[in-house]
Structure formats: C-alpha cells, structure tokens
C-alpha positions as a Python dict, from the first residue, in 0.01 Angstrom:
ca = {
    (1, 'X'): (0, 0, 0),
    (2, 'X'): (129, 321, -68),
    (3, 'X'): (177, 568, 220),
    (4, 'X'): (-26, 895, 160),
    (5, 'X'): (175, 1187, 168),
    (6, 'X'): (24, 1496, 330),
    (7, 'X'): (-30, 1796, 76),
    (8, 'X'): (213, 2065, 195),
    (9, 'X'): (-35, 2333, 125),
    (10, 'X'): (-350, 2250, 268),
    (11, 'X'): (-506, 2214, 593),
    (12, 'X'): (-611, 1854, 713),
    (13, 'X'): (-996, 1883, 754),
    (14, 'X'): (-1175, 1636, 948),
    (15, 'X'): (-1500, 1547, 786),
    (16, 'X'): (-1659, 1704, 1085),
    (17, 'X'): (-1506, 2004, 1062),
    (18, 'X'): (-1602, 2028, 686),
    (19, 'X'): (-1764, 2346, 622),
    (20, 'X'): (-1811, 2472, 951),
    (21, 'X'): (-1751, 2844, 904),
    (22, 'X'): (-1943, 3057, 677),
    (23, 'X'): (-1743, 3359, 520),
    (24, 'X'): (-1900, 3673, 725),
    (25, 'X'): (-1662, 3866, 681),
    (26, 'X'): (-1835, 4186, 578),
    (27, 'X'): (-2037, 4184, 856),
    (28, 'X'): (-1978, 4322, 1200),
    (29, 'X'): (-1712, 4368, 1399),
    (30, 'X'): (-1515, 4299, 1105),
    (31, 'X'): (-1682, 4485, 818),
    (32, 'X'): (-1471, 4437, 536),
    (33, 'X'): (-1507, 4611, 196),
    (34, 'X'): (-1724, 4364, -15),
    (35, 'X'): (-1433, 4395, -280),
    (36, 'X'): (-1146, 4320, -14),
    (37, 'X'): (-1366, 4027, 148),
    (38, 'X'): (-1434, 3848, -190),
    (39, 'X'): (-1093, 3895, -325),
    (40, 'X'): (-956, 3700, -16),
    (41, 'X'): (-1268, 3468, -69),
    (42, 'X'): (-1143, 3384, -436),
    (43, 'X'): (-772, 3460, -376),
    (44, 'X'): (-568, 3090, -461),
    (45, 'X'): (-417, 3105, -117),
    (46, 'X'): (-789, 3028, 0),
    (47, 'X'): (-773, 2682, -151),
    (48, 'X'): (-512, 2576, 132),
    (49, 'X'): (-839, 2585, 402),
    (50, 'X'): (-1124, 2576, 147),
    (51, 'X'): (-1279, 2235, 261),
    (52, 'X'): (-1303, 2461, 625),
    (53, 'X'): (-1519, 2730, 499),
    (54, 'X'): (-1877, 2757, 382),
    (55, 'X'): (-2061, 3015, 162),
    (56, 'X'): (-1982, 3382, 108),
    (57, 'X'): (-2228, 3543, 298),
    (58, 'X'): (-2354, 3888, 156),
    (59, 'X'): (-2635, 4091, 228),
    (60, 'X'): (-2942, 4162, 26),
    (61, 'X'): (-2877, 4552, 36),
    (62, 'X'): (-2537, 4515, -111),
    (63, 'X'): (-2601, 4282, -443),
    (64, 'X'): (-2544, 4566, -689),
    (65, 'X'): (-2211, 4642, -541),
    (66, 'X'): (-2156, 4244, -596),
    (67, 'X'): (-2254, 4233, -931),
    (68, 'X'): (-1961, 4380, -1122),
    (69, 'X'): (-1713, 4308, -816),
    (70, 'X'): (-1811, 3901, -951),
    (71, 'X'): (-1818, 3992, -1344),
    (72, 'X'): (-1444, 3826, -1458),
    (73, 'X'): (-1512, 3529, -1173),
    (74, 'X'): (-1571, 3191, -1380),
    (75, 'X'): (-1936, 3058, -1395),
    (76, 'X'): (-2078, 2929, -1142),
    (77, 'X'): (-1793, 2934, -894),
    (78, 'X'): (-1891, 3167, -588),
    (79, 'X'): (-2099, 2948, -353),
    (80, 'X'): (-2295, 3246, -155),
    (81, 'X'): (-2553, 3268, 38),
    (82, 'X'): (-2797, 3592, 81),
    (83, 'X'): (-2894, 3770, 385),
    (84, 'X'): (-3239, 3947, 373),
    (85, 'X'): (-3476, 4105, 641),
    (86, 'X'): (-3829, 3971, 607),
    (87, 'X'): (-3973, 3642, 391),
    (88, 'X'): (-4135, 3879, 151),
    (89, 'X'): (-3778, 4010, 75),
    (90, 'X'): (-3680, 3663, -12),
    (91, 'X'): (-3819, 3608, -386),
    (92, 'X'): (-3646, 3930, -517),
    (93, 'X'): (-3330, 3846, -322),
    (94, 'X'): (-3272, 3483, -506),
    (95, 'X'): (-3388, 3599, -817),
    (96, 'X'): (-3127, 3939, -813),
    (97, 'X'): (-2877, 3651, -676),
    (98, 'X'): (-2916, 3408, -961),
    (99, 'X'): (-2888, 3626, -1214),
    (100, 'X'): (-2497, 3698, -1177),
    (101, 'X'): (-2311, 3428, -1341),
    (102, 'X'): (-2080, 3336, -1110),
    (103, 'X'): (-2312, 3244, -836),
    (104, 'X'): (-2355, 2938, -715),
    (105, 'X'): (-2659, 2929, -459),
    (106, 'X'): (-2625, 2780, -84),
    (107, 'X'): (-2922, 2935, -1),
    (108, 'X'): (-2999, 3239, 233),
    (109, 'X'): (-3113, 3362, 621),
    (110, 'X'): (-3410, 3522, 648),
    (111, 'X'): (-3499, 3768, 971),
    (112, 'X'): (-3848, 3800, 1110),
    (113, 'X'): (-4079, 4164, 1107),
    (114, 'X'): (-4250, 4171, 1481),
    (115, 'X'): (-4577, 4102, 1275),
    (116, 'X'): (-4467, 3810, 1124),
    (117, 'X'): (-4691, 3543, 1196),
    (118, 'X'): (-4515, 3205, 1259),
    (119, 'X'): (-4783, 2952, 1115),
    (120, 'X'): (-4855, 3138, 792),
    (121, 'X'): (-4399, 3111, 753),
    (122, 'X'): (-4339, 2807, 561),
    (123, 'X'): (-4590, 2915, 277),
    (124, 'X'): (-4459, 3231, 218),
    (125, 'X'): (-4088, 3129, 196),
    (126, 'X'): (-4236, 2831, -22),
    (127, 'X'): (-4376, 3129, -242),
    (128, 'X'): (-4016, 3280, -265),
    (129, 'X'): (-3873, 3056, -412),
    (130, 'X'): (-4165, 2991, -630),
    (131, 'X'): (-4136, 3354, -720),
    (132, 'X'): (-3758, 3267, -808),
    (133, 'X'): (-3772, 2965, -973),
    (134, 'X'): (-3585, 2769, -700),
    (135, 'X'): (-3655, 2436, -657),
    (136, 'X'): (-3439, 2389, -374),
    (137, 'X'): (-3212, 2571, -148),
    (138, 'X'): (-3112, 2592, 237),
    (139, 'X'): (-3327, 2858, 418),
    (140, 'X'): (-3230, 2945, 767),
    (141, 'X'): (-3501, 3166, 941),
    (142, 'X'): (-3318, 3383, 1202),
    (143, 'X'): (-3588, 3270, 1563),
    (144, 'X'): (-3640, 3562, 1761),
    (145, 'X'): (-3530, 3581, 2078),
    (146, 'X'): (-3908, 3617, 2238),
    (147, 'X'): (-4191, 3475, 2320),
    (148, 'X'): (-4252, 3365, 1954),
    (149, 'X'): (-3975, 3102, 1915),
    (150, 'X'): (-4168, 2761, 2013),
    (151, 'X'): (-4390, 2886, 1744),
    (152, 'X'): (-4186, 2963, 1479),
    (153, 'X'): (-3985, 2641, 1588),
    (154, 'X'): (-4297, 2443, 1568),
    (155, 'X'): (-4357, 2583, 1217),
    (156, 'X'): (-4010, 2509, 1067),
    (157, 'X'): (-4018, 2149, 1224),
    (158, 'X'): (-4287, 2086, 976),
    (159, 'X'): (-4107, 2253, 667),
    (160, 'X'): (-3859, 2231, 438),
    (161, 'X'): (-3687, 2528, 600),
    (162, 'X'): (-3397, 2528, 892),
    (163, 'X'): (-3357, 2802, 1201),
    (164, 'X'): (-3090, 3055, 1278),
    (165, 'X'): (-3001, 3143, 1601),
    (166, 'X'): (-2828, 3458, 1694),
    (167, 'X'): (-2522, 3406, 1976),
    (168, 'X'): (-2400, 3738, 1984),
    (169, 'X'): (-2365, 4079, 1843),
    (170, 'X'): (-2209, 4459, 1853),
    (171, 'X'): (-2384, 4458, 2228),
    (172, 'X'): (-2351, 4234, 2537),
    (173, 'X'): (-2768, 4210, 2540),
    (174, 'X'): (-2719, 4070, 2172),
    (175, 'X'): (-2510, 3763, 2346),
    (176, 'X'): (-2803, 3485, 2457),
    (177, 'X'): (-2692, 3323, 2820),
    (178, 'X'): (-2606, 2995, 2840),
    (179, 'X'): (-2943, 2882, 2979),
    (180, 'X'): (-3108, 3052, 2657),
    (181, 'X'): (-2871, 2902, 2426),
    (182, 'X'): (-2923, 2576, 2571),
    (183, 'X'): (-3318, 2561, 2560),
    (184, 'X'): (-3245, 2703, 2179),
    (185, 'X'): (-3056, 2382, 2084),
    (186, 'X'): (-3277, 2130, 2299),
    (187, 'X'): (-3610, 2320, 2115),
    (188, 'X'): (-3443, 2279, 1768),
    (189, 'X'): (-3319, 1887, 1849),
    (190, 'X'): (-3630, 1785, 1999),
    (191, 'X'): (-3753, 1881, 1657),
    (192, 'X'): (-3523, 1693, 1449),
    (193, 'X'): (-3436, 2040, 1322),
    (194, 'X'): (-3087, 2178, 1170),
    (195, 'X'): (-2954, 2477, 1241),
    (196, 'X'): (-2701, 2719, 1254),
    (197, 'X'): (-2535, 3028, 1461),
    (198, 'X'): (-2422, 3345, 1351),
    (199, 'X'): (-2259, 3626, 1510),
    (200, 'X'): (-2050, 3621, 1829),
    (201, 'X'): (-1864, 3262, 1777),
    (202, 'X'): (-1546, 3428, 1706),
    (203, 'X'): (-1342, 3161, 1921),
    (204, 'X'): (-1343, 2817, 1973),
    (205, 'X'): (-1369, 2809, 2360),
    (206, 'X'): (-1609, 2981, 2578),
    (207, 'X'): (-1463, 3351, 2715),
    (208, 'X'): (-1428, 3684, 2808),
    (209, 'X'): (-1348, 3919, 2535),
    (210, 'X'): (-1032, 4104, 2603),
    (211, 'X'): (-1145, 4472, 2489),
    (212, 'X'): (-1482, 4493, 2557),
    (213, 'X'): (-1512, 4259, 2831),
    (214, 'X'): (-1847, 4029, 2663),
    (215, 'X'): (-1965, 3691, 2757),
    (216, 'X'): (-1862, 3517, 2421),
    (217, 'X'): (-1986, 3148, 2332),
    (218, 'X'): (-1708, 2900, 2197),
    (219, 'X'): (-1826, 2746, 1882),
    (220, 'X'): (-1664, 2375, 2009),
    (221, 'X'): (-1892, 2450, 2362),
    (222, 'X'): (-2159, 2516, 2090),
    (223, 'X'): (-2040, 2144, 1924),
    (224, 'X'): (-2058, 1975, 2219),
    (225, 'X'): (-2405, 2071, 2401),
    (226, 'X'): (-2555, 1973, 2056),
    (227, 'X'): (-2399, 1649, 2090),
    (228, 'X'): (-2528, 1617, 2469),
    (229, 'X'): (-2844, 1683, 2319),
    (230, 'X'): (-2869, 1451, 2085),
    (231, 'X'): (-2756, 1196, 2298),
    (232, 'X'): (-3028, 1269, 2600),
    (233, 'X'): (-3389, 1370, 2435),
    (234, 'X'): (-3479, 1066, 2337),
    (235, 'X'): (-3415, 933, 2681),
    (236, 'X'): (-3518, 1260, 2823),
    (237, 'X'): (-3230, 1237, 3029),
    (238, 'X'): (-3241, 1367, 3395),
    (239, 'X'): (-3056, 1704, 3429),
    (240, 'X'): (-3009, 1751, 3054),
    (241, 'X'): (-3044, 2083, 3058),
    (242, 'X'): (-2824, 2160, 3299),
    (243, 'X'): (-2549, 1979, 3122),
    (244, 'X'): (-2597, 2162, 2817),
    (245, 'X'): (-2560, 2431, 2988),
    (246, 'X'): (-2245, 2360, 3214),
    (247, 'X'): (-2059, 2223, 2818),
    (248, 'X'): (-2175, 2628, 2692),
    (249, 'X'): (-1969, 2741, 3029),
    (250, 'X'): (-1688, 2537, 3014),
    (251, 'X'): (-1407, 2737, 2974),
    (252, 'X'): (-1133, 2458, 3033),
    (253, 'X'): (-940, 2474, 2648),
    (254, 'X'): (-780, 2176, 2696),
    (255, 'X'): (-1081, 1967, 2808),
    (256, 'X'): (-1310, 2111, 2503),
    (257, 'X'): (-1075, 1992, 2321),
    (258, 'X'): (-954, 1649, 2438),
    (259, 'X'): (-1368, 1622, 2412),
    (260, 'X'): (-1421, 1701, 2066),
    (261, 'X'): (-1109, 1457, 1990),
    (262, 'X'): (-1258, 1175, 2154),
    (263, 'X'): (-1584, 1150, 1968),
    (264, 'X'): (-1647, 895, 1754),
    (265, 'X'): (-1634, 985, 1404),
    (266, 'X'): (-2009, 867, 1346),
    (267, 'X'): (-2091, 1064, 1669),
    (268, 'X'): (-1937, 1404, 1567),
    (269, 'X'): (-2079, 1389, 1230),
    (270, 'X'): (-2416, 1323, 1378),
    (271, 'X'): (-2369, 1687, 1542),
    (272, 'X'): (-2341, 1828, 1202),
    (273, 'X'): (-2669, 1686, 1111),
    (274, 'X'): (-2800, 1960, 1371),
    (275, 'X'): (-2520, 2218, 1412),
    (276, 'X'): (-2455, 2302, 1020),
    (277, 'X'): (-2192, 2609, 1083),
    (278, 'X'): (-2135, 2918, 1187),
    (279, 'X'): (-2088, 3226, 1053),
    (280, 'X'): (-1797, 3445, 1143),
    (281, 'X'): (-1612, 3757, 1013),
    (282, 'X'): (-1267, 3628, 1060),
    (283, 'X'): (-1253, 3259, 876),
    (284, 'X'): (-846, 3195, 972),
    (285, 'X'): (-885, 3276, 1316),
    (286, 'X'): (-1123, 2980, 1446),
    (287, 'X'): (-923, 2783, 1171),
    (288, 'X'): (-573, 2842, 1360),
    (289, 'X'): (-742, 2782, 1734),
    (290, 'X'): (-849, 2432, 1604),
    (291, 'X'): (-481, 2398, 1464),
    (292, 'X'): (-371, 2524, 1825),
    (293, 'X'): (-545, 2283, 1980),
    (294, 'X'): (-467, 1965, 1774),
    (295, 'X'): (-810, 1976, 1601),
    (296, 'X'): (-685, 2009, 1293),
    (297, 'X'): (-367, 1938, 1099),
    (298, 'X'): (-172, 2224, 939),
    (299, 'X'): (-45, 2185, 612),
    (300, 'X'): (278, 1955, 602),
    (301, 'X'): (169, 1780, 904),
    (302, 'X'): (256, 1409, 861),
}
C-alpha cells in the first residue's frame, strides 16, 4: 500500500469540521469592503483551508455592489448565500442573486418583522422561491429571541426550511446566556431540526473578550451541548439541561478539546446533522485555534 503523503499546502480537515464556518466577513465587527472580502474569498491562497469554509455570505442591500465586483469570476464558482430582512424580501433576493453568473446558490437567512406570523412562515418562503424559480435551497429563518420562538420552531419542524439562532452581536444584550442558548438547541433537536449560529462565535472556547469585556460562546462549547443533546432527548435524560448548559460554560481549552477529539467519528458527524456552521467575520482565526489545539492538521503535518 502506498503511504499517503500529506499535501504541503493545505489544511487537514476532518469530515466534521467540513464546512463549519461561513465567510461573514463583511459583517460586523469585522466589516470588510465587499471587494477586499471576496478577493480574499477567491484569492488561490484560499484553496489551502477551502474544505473549512462555507458560503460567502452577503447581504441583500449590497447585491449591486456584488454584481460587477463578480463579473471576470468563472461561472458558477462563488458558492454564496444571501442575507435578507423579512420572507417577503426573499423572492427578489434569489432571483437578483441568480442572475450573476458566477453564483452558485447555498441558499440564504431570512430575519423576522414583529408582525410576522409564525404559522402562515413556511408558505410564504415556499412562495419565494416559487417567485424565483428555486426548486431547492437551504433557508435558515433567524428565531427571535421572544416569546414567539416555540412557534416559529414548531412551524419550521414541519417545513422544508432550517432556524438561525443569533449568539451574539455589537452589544452584550445581543449575546443569549447559556441557559437561553441551551433551551435554543434542545427546542431545535427535539424537533429533528438543523440549524445554525451566527454572530459572536469568534473563538473556539467559551470567554471573556479582552477589549470589551463580553460573555462570548465557543463554537466547540456550541459542538458539544448539541452532541449532549442529541444523545439525552430521546431518553429525556435527567438534568439535561443543565449539562448543556455547564458544556456552553466550560471554559477549560484543553478539556473542550480532548472532548471534541474523543468523539467517535459517526458521533461528531451526527452533530453536524443539527449544528450546520457558523458564521464568522474572521474565517483563519477559528481555523488556527483548532490547529492550536490539535483539532486540525496544518499543512505539512505528517
């Protein structure tokens, strides 16, 4: 048998780790130009860590400053996703999308008006993509942080359509607590529904941010309460809860870690069939805290 050689210039992905990060890097706190951020979306060196990264995320208020920016780019080669505020933005968003060329659809995240009224949700983002002429495509619909997420929960558990929760922001009320986040995750496993996060998972490991002193989620805590879920609803496991959220408080790097490591592959790709990513607006910085931490390989790692 011959002995495979590790490519010098790319990252060892685990198939678990496949994908994780969506490419938010226009959005806050990093807020790159949309020219900048696709160029180092595009740029070859991106090809060393591309099996890491998911869609280019861009907003619906900024396509016709992507249009020419993805003119010279071959067809059908920027996988991007789309960003828009209500479900009856949607339609026009995919169909303004589509029409450039290059793109490749992943699908788009869809926010809620206050009005919107949870039951009536799947049929109108069915319409959208009616409207569009999309036969199928991931939708993530962003659950509000009130009263109204069993509902809309309840809704998209009977659709086609996945949730988005929010785990952070530009203010510390924007960051959900750790008993929030966990009923989040047990509402949206209970339901046998993906999901994924956005906003605030800028490190692996649960922590204090340095210059403005918030409560920030890890994104591996975030890994590992979904797998604790998974493995206690169906037993309805005693405590659950409070496990889920003790994994969102760890702060222990090593022991995240050494955690992650140990599950079996089947196991940690099960978690993916829940957790789908995350987006963030720096994709090499949770990609060299998993190389820190032995998570992943760097390139010309035997």
């Amino acid at each position: 048998m011959t002995e495979r050689v590790p490519d010098p210039h790319r990252y060892r992905i685990p198939p678990h780790l496949e994908r994780l990060c969506d490419d938010a890097a226009i959005f806050p706190p990093g807020n790159a130009p949309l020219d900048v951020a696709l160029a180092a979306h595009v740029d070859g060196s991106w090809s060393a860590y591309r099996r890491f990264l998911g869609p280019f995320i861009v907003s619906v208020d900024r396509l016709d400053e992507l249009e020419p920016l993805t003119a010279d780019l071959p067809p059908h080669s920027l996988w991007f996703a789309v960003t828009v505020p209500t479900p009856e933005a949607l339609g026009d968003a995919l169909s303004r999308s589509l029409a450039m060329p290059a793109i490749r659809l992943a699908g788009a995240e869809v926010a809620l008006a206050a009005d919107t009224t949870p039951r009536h949700l799947p049929r109108h983002l069915a319409g959208a993509l009616v409207e569009a002429g999309v036969s199928s495509t991931e939708i993530y619909v962003e659950v509000p942080r009130d009263d109204r997420r069993d509902d809309v929960l309840d809704a998209l558990a009977d659709s086609e359509f996945d949730a988005k929760f929010r785990t952070g922001g530009m203010r510390a009320d924007l960051y959900p607590g750790e008993e929030e986040l966990a009923d989040a995750i047990l509402g949206a496993v209970r339901r046998h529904l993906p999901f994924k996060a956005t906003a605030g998972l800028h490190h692996a490991i649960r922590n204090t941010d340095a210059e403005n002193g918030f409560e920030q989620h890890g994104f591996l805590n975030l890994f590992l309460a979904v797998d604790a879920a998974r493995q206690g609803v169906d037993s309805e496991e005693n405590g659950l809860r409070d496990q889920l959220v003790a994994t969102l408080a760890d702060r222990d790097r090593d022991a995240v870690a050494e955690r992650v490591a140990a599950l079996e592959p089947s196991r940690a790709m099960a978690v993916r069939a829940s957790f789908t990513s995350f987006g963030c607006c720096g994709v090499r910085e949770p990609l060299d805290e998993l190389t820190a931490l032995g998570l992943i390989d760097p390139p010309g790692a035997s």
